[in-house]
C-alpha positions as CSV (number, residue, x, y, z in Angstrom):
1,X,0.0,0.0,0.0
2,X,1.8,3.2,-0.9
3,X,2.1,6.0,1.6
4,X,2.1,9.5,0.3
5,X,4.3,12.0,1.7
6,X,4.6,15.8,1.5
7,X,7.5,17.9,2.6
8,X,6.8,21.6,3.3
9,X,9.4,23.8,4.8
10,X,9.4,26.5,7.3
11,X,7.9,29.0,4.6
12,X,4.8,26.3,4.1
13,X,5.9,25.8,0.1
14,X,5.8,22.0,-0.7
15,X,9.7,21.2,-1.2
16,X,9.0,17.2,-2.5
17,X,6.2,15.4,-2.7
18,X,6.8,11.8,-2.5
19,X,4.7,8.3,-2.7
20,X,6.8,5.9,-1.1
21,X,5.8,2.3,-2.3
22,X,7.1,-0.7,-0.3
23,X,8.4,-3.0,-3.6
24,X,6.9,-6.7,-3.4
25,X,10.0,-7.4,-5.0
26,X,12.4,-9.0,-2.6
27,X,15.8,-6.7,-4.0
28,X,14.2,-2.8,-3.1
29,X,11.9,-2.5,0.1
30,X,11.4,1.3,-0.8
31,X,11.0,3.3,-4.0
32,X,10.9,6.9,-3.8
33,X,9.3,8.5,-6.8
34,X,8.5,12.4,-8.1
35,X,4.9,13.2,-8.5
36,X,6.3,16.5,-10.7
37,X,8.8,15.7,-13.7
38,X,10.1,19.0,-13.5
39,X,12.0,18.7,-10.6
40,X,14.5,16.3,-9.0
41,X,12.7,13.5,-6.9
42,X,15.1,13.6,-3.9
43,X,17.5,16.3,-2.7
44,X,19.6,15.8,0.3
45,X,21.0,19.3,1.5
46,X,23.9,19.7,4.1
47,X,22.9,21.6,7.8
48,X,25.6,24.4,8.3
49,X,28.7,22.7,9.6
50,X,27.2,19.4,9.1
51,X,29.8,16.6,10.3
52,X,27.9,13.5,9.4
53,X,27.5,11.9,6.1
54,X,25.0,13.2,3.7
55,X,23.6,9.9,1.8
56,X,24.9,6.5,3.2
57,X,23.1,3.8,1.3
58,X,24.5,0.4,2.7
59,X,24.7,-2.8,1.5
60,X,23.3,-6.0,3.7
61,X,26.9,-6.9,3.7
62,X,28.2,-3.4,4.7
63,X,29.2,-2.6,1.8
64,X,28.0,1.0,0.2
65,X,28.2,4.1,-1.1
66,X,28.5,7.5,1.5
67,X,27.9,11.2,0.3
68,X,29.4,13.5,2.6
69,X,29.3,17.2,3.2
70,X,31.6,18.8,0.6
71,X,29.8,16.1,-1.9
72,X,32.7,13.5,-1.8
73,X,31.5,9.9,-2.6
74,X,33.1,7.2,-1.5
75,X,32.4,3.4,-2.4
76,X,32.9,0.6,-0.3
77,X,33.1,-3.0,-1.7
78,X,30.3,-5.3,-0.3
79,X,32.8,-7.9,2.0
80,X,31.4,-10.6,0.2
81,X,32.0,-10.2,-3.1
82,X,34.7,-7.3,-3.4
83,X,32.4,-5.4,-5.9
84,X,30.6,-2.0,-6.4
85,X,28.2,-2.0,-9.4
86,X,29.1,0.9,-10.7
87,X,27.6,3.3,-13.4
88,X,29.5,6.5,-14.7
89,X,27.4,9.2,-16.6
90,X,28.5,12.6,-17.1
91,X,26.3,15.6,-17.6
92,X,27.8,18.7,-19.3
93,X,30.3,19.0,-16.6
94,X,33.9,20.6,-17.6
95,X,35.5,18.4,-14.7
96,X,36.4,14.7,-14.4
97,X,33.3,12.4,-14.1
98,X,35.7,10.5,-11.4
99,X,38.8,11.2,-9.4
100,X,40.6,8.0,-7.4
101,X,42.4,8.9,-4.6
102,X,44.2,6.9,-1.4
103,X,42.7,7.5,2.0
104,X,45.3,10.4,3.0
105,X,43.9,12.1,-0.6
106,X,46.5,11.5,-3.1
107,X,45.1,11.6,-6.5
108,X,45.9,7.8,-8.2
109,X,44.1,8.1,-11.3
110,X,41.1,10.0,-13.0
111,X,38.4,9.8,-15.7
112,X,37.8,12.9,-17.5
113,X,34.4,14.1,-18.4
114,X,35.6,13.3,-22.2
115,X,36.0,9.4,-20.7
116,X,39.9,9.6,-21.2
117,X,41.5,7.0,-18.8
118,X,44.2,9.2,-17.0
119,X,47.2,7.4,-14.5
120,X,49.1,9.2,-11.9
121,X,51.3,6.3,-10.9
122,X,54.7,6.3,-11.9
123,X,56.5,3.3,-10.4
124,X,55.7,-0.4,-10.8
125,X,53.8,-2.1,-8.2
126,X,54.7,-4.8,-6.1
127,X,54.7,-8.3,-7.7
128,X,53.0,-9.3,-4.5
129,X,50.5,-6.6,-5.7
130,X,49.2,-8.8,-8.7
131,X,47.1,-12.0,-8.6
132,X,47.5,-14.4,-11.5
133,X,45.8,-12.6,-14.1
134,X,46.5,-9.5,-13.3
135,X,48.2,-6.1,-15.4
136,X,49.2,-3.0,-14.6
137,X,49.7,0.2,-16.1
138,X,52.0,3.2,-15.3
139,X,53.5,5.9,-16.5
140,X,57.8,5.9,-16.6
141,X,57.9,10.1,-16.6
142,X,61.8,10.4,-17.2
143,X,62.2,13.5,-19.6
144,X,63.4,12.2,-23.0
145,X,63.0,8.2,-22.1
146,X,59.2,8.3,-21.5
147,X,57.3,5.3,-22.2
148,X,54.0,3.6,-20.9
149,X,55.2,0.2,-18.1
150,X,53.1,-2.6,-18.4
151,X,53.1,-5.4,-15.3
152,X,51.7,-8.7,-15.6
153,X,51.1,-11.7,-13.8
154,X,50.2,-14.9,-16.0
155,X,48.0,-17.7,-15.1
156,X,50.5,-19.8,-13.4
157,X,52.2,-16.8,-11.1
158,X,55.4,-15.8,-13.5
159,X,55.7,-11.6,-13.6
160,X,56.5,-10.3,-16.6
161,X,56.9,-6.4,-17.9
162,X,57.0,-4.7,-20.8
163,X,57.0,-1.3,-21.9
164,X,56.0,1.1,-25.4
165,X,58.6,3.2,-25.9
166,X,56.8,6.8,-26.7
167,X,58.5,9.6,-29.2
């Protein structure tokens, strides 16, 4: 049974109006939906000098994705399977659509709104650092011997490199 809900501020103008449905669906227990197509169905704005997240939406397994104050959103792998599901779409923005960074905030890598894949490393990782499988990419910066590294791990453990010497 759907539950309609209407959210006025302080000035008593309707700021969303929202039917909340529960889904008889087992995968979504909630669906918000806009009753007006001319707006945005949810908007989450910060207090002043809000500390907490903005948006956490969690996964079963802890797992997530968490807005916070300054807009920052950081994904967290669900535990149990080490993935994010993970859909990119940029709208007529002059920055990069994504931006990975460490922790401590050191930029490791970028897509820009155009979709070019964009590196910041510069050294090769660890062998320990692959799994059988695995490649790497980085970037070997040193003025008039640039090339692109390349860092592999095949299906029975052996690393091997490579390199494409750039002019």
């Amino acid at each position: 049974m759907a539950q309609v809900y209407k959210f006025v501020d302080g000035n008593g103008e309707t700021r969303l109006l929202a039917e909340i449905t529960p889904d008889p669906a087992p995968l979504a227990p909630v669906s918000i939906m806009g009753s007006d197509p001319a707006t945005v169905p949810l908007t989450v704005t910060a207090a002043p000098a809000q500390s907490n997240d903005l948006l956490d939406v969690i996964t079963p397994n802890g797992g997530g994705l968490f807005v916070d104050p300054n807009g920052q959103t950081t994904l967290v792998p669900d535990p149990t399977t080490g993935g994010i599901p993970l859909v990119l779409q940029a709208i007529a923005t002059t920055g990069d659509i994504v931006n990975w960074t460490t922790s401590l905030g050191a930029l490791l890598g970028r897509i820009t709104n155009g979709g070019y894949v964009i590196l910041q490393l510069h050294a090769a990782p660890a062998d320990v650092v692959l799994q059988a499988g695995d490649c790497s990419l980085w970037f070997d910066q040193t003025n008039g011997a640039s090339k692109l590294m390349v860092k592999g791990k095949s299906a029975n453990g052996t690393v091997v490199t490579g390199s494409v010497t750039l002019a």
